[in-house]
N, CA, C and O atoms as CSV, one atom per row, in Angstrom:
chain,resi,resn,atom,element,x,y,z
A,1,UNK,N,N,-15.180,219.908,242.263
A,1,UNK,CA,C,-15.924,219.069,241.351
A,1,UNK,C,C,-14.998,217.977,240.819
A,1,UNK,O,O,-13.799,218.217,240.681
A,2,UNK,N,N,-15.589,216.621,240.473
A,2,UNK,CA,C,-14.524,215.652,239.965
A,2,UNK,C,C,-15.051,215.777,238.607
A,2,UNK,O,O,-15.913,216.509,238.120
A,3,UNK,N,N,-14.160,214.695,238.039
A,3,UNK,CA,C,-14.046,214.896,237.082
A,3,UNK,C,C,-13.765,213.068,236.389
A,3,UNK,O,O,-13.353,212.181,237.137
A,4,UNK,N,N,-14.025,212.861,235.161
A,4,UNK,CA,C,-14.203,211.652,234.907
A,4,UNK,C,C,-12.439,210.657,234.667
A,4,UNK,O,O,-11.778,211.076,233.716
A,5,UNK,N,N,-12.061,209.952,235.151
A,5,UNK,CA,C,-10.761,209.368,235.184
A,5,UNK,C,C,-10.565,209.095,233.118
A,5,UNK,O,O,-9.442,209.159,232.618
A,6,UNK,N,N,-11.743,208.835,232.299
A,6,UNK,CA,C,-11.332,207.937,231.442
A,6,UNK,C,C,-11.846,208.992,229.934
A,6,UNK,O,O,-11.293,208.942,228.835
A,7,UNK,N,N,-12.801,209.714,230.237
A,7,UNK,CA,C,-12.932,210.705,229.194
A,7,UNK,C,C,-13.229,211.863,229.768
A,7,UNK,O,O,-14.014,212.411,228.995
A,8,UNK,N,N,-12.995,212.727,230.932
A,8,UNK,CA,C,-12.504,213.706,231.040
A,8,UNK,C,C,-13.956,214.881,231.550
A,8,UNK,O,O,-13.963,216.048,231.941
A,9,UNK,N,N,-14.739,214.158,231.372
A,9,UNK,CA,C,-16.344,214.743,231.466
A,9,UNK,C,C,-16.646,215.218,233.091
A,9,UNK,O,O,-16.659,214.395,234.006
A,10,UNK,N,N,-16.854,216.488,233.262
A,10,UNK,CA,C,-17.328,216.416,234.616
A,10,UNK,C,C,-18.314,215.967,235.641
A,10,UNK,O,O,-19.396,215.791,235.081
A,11,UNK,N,N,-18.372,215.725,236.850
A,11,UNK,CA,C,-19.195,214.448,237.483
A,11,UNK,C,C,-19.903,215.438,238.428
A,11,UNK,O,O,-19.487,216.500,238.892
A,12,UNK,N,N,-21.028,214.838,238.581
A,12,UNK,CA,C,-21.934,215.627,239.307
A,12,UNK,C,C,-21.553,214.855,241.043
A,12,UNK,O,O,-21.191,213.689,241.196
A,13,UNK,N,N,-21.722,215.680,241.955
A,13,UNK,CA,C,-21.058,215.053,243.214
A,13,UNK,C,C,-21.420,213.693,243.555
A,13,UNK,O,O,-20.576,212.820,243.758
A,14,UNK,N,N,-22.650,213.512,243.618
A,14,UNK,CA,C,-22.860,211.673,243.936
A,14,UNK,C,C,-23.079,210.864,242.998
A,14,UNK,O,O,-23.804,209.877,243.123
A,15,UNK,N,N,-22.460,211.195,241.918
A,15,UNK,CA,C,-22.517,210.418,240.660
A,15,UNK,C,C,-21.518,209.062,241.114
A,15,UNK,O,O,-20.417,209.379,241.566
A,16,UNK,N,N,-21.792,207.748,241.035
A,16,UNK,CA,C,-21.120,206.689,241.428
A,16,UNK,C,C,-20.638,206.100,239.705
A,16,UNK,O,O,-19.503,205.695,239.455
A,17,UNK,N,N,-21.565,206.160,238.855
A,17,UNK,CA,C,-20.975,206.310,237.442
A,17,UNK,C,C,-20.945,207.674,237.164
A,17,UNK,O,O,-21.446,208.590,237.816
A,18,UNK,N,N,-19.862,207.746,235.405
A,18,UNK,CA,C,-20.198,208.443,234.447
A,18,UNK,C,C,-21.385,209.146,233.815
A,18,UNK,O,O,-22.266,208.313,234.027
A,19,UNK,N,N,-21.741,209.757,233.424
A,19,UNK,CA,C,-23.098,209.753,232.829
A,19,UNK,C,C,-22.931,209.759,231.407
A,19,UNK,O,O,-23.882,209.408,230.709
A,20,UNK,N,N,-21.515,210.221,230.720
A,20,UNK,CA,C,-21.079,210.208,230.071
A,20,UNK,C,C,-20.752,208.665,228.981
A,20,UNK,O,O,-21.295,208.318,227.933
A,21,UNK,N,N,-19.734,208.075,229.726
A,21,UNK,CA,C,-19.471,207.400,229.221
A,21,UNK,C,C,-19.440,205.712,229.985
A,21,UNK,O,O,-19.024,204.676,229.466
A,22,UNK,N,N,-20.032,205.905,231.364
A,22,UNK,CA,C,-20.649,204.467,231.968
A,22,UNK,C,C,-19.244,203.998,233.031
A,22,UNK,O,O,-19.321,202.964,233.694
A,23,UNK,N,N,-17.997,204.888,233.086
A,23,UNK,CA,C,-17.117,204.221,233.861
A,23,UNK,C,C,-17.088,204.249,235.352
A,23,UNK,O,O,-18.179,204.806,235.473
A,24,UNK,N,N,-16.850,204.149,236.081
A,24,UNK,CA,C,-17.305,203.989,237.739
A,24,UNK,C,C,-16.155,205.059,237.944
A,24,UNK,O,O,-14.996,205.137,237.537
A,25,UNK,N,N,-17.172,206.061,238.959
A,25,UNK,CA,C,-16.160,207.022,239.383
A,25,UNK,C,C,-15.489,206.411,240.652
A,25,UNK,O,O,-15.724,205.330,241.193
A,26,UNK,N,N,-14.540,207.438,241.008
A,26,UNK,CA,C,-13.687,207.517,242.438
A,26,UNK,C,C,-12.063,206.942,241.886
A,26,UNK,O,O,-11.830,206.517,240.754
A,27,UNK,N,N,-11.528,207.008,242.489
A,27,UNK,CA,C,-9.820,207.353,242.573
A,27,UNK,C,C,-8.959,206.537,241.694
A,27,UNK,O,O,-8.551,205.590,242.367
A,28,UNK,N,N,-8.620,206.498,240.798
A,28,UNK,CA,C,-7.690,205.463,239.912
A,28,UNK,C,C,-6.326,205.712,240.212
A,28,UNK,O,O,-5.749,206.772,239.968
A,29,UNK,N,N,-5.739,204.540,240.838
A,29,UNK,CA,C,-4.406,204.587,241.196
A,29,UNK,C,C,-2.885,204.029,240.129
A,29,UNK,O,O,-2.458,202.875,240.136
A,30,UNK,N,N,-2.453,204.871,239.520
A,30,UNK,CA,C,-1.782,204.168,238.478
A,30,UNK,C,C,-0.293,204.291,239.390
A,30,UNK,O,O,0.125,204.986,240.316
A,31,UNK,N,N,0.306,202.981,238.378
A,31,UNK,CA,C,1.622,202.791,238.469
A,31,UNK,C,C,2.197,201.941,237.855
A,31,UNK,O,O,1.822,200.810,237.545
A,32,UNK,N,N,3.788,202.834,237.525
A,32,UNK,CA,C,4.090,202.327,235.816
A,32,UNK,C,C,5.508,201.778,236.167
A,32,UNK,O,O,6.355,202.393,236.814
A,33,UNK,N,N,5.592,200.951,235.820
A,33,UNK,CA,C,6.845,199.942,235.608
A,33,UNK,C,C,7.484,199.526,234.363
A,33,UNK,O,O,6.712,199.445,233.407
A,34,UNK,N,N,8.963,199.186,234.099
A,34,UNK,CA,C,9.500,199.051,232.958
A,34,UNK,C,C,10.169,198.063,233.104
A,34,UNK,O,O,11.093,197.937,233.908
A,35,UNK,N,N,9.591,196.901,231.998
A,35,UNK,CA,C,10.368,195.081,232.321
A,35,UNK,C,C,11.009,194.789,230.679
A,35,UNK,O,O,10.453,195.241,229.678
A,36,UNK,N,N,11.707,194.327,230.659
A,36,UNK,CA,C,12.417,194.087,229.673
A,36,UNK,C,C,10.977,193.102,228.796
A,36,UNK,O,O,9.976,192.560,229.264
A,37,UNK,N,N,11.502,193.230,227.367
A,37,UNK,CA,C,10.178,192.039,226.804
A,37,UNK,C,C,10.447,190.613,227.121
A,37,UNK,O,O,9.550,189.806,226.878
A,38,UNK,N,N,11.432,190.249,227.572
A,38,UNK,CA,C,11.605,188.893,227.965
A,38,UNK,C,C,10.426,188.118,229.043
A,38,UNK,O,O,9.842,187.035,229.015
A,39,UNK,N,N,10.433,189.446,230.104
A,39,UNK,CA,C,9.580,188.906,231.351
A,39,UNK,C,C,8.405,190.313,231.086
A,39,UNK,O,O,7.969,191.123,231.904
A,40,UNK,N,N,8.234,190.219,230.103
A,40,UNK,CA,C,6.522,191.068,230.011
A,40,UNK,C,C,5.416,190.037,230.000
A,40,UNK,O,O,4.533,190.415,230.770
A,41,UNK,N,N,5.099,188.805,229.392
A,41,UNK,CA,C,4.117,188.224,229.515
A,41,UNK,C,C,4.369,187.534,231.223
A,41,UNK,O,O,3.350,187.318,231.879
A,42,UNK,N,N,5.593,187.259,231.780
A,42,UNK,CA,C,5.867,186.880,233.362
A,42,UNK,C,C,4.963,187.942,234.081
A,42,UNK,O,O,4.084,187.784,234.928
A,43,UNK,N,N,5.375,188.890,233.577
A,43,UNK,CA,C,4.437,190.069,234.206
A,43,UNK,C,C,3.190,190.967,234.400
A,43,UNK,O,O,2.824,191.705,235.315
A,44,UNK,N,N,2.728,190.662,233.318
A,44,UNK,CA,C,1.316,190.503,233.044
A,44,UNK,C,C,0.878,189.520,233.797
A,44,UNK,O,O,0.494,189.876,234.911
A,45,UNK,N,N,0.797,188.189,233.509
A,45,UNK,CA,C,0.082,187.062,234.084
A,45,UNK,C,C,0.525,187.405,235.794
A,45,UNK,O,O,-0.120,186.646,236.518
A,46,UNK,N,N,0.981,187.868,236.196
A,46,UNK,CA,C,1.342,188.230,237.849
A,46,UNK,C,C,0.344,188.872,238.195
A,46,UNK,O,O,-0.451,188.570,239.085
A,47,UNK,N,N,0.327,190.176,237.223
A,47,UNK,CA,C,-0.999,191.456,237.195
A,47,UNK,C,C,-1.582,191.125,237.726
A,47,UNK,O,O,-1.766,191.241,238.938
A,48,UNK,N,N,-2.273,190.370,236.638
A,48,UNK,CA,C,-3.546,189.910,236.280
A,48,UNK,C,C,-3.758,188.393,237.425
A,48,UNK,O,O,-4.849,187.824,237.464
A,49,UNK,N,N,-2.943,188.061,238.008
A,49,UNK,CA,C,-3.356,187.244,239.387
A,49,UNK,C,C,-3.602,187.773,240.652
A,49,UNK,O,O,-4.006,187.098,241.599
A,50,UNK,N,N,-3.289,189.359,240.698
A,50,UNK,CA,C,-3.396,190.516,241.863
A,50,UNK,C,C,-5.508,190.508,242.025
A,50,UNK,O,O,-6.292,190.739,242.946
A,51,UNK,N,N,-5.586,190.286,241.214
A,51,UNK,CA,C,-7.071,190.870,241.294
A,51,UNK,C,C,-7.628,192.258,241.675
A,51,UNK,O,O,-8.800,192.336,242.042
A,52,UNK,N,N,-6.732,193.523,241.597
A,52,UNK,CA,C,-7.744,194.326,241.917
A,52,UNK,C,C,-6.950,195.668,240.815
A,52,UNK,O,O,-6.667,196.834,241.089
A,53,UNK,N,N,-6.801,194.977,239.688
A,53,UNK,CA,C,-6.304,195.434,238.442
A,53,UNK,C,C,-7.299,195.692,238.009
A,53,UNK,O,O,-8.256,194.942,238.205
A,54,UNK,N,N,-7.433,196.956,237.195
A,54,UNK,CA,C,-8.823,197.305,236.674
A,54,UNK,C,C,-8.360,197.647,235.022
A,54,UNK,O,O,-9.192,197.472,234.132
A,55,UNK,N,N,-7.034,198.124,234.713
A,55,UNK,CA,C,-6.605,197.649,232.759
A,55,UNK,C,C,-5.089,198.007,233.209
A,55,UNK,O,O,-4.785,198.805,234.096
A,56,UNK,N,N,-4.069,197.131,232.286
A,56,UNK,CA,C,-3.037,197.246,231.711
A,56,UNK,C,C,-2.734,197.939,230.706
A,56,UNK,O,O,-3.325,197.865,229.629
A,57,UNK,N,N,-1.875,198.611,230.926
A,57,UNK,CA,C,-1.620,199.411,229.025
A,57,UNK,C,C,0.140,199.399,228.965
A,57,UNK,O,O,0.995,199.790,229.759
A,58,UNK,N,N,0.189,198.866,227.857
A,58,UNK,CA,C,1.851,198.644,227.459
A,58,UNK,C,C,1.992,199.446,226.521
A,58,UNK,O,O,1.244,199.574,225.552
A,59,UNK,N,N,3.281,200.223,226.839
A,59,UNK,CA,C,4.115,201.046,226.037
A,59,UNK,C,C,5.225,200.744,225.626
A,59,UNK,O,O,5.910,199.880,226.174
A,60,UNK,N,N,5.616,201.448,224.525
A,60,UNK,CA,C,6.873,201.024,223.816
A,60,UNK,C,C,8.080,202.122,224.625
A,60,UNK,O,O,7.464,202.803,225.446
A,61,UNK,N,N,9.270,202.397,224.620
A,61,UNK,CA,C,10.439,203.053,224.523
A,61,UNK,C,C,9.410,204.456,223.771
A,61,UNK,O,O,8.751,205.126,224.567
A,62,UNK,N,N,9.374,204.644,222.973
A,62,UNK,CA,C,8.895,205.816,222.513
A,62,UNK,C,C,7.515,206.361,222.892
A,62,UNK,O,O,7.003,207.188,222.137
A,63,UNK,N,N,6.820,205.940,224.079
A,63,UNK,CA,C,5.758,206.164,224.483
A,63,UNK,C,C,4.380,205.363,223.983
A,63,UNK,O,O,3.434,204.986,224.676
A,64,UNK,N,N,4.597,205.227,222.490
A,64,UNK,CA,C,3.627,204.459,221.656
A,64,UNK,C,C,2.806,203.340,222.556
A,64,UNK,O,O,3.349,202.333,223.012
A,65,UNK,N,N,1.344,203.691,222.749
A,65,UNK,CA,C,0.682,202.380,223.088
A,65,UNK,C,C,0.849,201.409,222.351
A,65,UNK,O,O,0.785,201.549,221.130
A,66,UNK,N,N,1.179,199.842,223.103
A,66,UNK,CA,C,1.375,198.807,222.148
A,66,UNK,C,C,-0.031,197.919,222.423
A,66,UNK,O,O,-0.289,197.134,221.510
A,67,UNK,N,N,-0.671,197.926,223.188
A,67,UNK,CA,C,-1.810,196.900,223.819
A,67,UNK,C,C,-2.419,197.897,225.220
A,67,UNK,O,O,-1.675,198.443,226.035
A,68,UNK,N,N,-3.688,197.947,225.234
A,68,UNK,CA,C,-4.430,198.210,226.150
A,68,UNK,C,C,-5.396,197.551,226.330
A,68,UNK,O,O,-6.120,197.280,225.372
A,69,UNK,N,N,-5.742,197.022,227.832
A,69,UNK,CA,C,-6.774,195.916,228.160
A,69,UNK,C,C,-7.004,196.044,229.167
A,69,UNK,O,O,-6.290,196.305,230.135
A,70,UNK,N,N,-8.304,195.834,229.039
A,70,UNK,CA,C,-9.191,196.410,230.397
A,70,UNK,C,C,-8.933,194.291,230.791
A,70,UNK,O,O,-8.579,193.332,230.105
A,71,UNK,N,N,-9.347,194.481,232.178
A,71,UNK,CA,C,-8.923,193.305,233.153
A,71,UNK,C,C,-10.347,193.372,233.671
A,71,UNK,O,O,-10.688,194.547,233.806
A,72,UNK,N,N,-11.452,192.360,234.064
A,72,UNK,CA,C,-12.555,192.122,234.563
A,72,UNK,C,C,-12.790,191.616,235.722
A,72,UNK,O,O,-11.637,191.186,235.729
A,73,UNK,N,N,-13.245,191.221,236.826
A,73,UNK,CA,C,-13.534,190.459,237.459
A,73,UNK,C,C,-13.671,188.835,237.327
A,73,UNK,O,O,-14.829,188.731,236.926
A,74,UNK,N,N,-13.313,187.920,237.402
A,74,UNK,CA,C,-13.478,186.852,236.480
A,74,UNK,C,C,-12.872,186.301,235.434
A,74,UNK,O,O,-12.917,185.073,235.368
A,75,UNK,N,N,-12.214,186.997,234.444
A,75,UNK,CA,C,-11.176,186.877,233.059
A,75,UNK,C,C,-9.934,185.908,233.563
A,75,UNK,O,O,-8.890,186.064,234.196
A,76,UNK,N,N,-10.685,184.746,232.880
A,76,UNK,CA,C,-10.311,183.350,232.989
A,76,UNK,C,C,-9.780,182.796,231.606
A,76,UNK,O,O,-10.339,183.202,230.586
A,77,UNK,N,N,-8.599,181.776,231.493
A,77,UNK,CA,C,-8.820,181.138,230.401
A,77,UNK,C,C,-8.883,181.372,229.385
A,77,UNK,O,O,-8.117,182.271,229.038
A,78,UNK,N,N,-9.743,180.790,228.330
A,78,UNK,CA,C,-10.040,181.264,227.125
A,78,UNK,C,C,-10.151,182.426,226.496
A,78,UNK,O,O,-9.927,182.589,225.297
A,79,UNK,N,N,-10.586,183.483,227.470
A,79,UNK,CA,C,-10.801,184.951,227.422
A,79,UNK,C,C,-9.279,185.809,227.683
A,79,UNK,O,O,-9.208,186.892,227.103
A,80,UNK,N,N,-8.382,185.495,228.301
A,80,UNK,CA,C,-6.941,185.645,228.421
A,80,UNK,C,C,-6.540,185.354,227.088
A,80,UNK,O,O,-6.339,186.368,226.420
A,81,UNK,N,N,-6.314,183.980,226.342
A,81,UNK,CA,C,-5.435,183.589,225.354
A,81,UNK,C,C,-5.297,184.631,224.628
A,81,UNK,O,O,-4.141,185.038,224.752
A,82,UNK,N,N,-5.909,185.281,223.916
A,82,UNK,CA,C,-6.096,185.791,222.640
A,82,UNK,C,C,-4.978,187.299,223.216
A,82,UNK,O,O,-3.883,187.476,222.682
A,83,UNK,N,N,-5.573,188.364,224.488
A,83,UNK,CA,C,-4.642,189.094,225.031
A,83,UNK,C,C,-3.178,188.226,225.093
A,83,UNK,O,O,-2.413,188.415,224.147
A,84,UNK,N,N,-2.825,187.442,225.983
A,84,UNK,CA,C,-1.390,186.471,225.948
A,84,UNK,C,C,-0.891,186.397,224.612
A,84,UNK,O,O,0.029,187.216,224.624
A,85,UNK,N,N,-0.922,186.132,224.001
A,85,UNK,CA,C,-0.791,185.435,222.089
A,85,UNK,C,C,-0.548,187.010,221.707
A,85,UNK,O,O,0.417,187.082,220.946
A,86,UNK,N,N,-1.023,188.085,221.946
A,86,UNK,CA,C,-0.763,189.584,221.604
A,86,UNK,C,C,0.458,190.132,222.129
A,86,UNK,O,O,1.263,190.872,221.563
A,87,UNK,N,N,0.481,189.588,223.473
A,87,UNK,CA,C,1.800,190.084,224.137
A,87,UNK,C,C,2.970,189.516,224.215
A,87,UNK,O,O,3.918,189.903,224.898
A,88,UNK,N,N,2.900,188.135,223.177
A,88,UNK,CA,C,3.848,186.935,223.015
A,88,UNK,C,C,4.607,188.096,221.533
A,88,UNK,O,O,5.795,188.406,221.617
A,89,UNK,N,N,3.936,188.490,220.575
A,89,UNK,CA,C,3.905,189.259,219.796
A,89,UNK,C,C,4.515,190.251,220.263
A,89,UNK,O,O,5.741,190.182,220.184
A,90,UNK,N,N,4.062,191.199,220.747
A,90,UNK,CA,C,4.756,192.709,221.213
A,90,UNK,C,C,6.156,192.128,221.918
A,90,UNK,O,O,7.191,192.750,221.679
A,91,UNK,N,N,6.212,190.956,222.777
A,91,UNK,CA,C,7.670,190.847,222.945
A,91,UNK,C,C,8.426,190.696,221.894
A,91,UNK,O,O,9.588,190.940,222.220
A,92,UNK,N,N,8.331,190.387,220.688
A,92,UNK,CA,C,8.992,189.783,220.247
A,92,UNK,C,C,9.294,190.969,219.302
A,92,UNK,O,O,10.090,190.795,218.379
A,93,UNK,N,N,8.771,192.021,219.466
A,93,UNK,CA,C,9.303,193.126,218.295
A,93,UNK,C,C,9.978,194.459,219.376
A,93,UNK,O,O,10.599,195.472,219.052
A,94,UNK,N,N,9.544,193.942,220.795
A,94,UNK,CA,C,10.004,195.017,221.199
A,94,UNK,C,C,11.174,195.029,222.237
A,94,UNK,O,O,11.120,194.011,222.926
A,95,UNK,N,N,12.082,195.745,222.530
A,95,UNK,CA,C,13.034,195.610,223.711
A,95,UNK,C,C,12.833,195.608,225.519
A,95,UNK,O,O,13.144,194.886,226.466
A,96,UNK,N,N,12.044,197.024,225.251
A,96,UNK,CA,C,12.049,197.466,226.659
A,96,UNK,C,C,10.376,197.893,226.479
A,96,UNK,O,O,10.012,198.484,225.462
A,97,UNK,N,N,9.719,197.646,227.222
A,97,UNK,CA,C,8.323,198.024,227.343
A,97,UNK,C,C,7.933,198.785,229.016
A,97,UNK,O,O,8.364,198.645,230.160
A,98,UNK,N,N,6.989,199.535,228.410
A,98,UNK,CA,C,6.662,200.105,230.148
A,98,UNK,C,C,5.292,199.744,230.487
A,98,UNK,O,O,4.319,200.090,229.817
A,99,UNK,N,N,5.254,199.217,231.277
A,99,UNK,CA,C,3.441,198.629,231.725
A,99,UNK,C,C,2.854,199.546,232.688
A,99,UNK,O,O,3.583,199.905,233.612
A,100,UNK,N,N,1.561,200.026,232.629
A,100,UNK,CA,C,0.593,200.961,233.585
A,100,UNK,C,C,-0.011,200.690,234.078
A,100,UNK,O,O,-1.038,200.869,233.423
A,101,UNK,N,N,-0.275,200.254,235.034
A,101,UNK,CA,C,-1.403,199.121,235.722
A,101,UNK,C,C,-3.086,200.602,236.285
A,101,UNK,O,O,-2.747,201.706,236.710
A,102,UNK,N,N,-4.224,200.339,236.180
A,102,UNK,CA,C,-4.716,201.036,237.078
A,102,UNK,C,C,-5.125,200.620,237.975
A,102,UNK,O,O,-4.491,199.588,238.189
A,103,UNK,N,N,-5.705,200.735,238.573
A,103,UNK,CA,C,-6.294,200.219,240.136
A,103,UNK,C,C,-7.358,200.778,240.496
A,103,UNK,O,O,-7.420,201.882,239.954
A,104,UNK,N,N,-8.240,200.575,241.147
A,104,UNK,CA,C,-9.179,201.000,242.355
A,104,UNK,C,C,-9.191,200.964,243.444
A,104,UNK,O,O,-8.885,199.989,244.131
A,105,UNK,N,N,-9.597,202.170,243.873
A,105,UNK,CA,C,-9.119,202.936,245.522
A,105,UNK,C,C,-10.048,202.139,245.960
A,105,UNK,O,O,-10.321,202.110,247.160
C-alpha cells in the first residue's frame, strides 16, 4: 500500500491524488545539497530554471526550516520576487544553509 509523500495518509491503489489532502501521488525524489549563503539565491534561481522542481526547502546548520516553497509550473517574475527578497534575507543571517529540492518521478 502507498502512502501519501506530504501528510502521511494512506492511498488507495489507483488513487492519482490524495484524498486527503489534494497532493499528486507517485515517487518524490529528494536531494539535499549544502551552499554557502553567498551562492544560495545563485542557487535557487538555477533550481528553479530546471523545471521539474516541485518545492525547495532551506535549512539552517541546525536543521531549522528557514523558507519552504512550493515551485509551480509557470512561476515567473513578479510571483518569484517576494520568495528572492526572502532568501536575500536568510543569506544574510545565515552561514551555511542546506537546500532540498523535490522532484517528480
Amino acid at each position: 500500500m502507498a502512502f501519501c509523500g506530504k501528510c502521511g495518509k494512506e492511498l488507495p491503489e489507483s488513487a492519482r491524488y490524495c484524498p486527503s489532502c489534494g497532493t499528486q501521488a507517485g515517487e518524490v525524489l529528494r536531494e539535499e545539497f549544502s551552499v554557502s549563503a553567498d551562492n544560495l539565491v545563485k542557487s535557487v534561481k538555477e533550481l528553479l530554471h530546471e523545471g521539474n522542481v516541485r518545492r525547495i526547502i532551506i535549512t539552517d546548520e541546525a536543521g531549522k526550516t528557514l523558507l519552504e516553497m512550493p515551485v509551480t509550473v509557470g512561476v515567473v517574475g513578479v510571483i518569484l520576487a517576494p520568495w528572492l527578497a526572502a532568501l536575500g534575507a536568510i543569506a544574510a543571517l545565515a552561514t551555511r544553509c542546506t537546500i532540498t529540492v523535490e522532484r517528480r518521478e
